[in-house]
N, C-alpha and C positions, 0 to 999 in steps of 0.2 A: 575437628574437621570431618567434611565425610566425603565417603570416595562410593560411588557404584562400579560392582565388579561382577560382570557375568550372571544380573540380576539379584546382587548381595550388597546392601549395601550396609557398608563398615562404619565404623566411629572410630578416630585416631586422634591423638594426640600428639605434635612435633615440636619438638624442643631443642637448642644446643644447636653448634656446630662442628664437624668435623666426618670420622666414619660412621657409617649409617650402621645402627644397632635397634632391631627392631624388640620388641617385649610382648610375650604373651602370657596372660594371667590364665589361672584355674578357672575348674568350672563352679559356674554360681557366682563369680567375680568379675571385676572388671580392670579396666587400666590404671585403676586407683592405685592399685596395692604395688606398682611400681612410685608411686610419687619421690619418696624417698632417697630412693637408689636414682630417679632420673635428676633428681636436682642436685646430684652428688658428680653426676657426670657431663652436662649439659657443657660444661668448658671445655671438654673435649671430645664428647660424641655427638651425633646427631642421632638425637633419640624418637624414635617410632614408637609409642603404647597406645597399644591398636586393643579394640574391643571383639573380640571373638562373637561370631553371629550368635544371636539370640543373648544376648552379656551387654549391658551396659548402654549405649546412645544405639547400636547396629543394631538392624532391623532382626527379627524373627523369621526362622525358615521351616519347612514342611516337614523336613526329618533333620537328625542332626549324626551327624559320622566324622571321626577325625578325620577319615581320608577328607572330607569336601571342606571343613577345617584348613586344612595343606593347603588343599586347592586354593580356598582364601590368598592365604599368603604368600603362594605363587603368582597369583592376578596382582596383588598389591604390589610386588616388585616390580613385577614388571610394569605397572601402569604407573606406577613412579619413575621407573628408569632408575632405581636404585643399585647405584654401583658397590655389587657382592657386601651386601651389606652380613653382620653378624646375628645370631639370631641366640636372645632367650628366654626362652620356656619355663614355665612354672609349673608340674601337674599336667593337667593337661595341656598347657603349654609347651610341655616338655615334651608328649608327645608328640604332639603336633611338628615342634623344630625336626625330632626324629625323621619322622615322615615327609619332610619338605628335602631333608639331608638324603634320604634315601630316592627322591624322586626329581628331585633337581639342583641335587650339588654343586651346577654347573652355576646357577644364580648365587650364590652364598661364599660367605672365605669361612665359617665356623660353625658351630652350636652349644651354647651350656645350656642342660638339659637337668631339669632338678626335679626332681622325686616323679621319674617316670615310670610306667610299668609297660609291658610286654603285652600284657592280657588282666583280664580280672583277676586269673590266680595268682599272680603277681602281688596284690595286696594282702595285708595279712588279716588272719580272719576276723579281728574283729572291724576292720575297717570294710570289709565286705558287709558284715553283721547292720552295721550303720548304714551303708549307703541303703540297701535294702527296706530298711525300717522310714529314711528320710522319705524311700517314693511312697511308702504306706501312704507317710502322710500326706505329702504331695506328688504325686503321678507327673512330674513334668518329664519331658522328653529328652532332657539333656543332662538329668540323673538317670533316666533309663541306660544313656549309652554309657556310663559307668559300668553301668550291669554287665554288659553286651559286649563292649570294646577296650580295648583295641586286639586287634588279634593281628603280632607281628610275630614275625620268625624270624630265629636266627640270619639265615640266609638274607632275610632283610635286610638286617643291621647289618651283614658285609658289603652290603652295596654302597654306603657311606663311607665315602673318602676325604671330606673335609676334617680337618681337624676339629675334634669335640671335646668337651668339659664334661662327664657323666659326675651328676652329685645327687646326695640324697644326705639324711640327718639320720645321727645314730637312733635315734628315735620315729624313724620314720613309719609312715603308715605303710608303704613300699616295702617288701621282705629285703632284708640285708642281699639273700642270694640272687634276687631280679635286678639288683642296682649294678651286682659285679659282674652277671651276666650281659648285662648289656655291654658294661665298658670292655666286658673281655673279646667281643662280637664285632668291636667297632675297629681298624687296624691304627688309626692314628685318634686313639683316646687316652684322655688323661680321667682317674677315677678321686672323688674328692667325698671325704664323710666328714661331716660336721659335726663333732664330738660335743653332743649334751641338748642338739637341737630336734625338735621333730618334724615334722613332714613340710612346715610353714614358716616355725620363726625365725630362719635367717633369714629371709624372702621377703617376707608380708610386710611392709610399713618400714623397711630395716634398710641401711644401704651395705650390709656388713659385706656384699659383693663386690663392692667398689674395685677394690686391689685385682682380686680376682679376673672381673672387667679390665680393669688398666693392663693387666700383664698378657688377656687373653689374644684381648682385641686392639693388634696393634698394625 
């Protein structure tokens, strides 16, 4: 389905009944990469996998910034009339949930928030190394903001009072110290590392969140 929002229009995908649980994928991805985990939960959420502008069926925009990201998903609640639904993030999804928790926790009852970082230095080097070399070869605008973004603060993360999920993979591209700085920033977070996984394979195609989801989002 597609929704216009604020001259952005989105591509979503709605599944399931019950509390509204929306899903945001990485960059260079799309809604796909929840199939999985959404057909694991469909009997008892109401699942939103929504395609991040420039990603997947949603149209292309002029510049790309997590903050306008948020914004996204701020218009989206609201133009659905979604009651405090749960929200989670994958990568940039993650931070994105971040940023929606920090700017309108009053719409939301949660976030699990999986392998997010703070800033670029947040990554470890050779996953900076990589992004770097990806724009060599293609210059698009939304590996650029890999480069560039995000640039949260501390202080930010305290403005988040919903209850949150901070996870990442012991293997993660995310430094171990960005993952527990976050959860330690947040005052009602729980910190979750997923022993032998990296940045993506509990996530990507996998429903191994299921439990996770059932216990979070209740």
């Amino acid at each position: 389905m597609f929704i216009q929002l604020d001259g952005q229009v989105l591509f979503y995908e709605k599944s399931g009944e019950g509390k509204p649980v929306i899903m945001l994928h990485g960059n260079g991805e799309d809604h796909h990469i929840f199939d999985s985990l959404s057909a694991a939960l469909t009997d008892e959420y109401e699942i939103y996998a929504l395609d991040s502008r420039g990603h997947g069926g949603s149209s292309t925009a002029k510049e790309y910034h997590y903050s306008d990201m948020a914004g996204d998903v701020i218009n989206f609640i609201e133009a659905l009339h979604l009651d405090h639904p749960y929200i989670l993030g994958f990568s940039d999804g993650a931070i994105v949930a971040l940023m929606v928790a920090m700017a309108r926790g009053d719409l939301i009852n949660g976030i699990i928030s999986c392998g997010a970082n703070l800033s670029p230095k947040g990554l470890t080097f050779g996953a900076r190394s990589d992004i770097k070399k990806m724009y060599k070869l293609d210059p698009n605008p939304i590996i650029k903001m890999m480069m560039d973004e995000p640039n949260i603060n501390e202080s930010d993360l305290r403005n988040i009072q919903v209850p949150a999920i901070i996870m990442a993979g012991s293997k993660d591209m995310i430094k171990d110290k960005e993952t527990k700085r976050i959860a330690a920033n947040i005052s009602n977070s729980k910190l979750i590392i997923m022993e032998g996984h990296d940045h993506s394979s509990y996530i990507v195609n996998s429903d191994l969140l299921t439990d996770t989801i059932r216990e979070f989002c209740i």
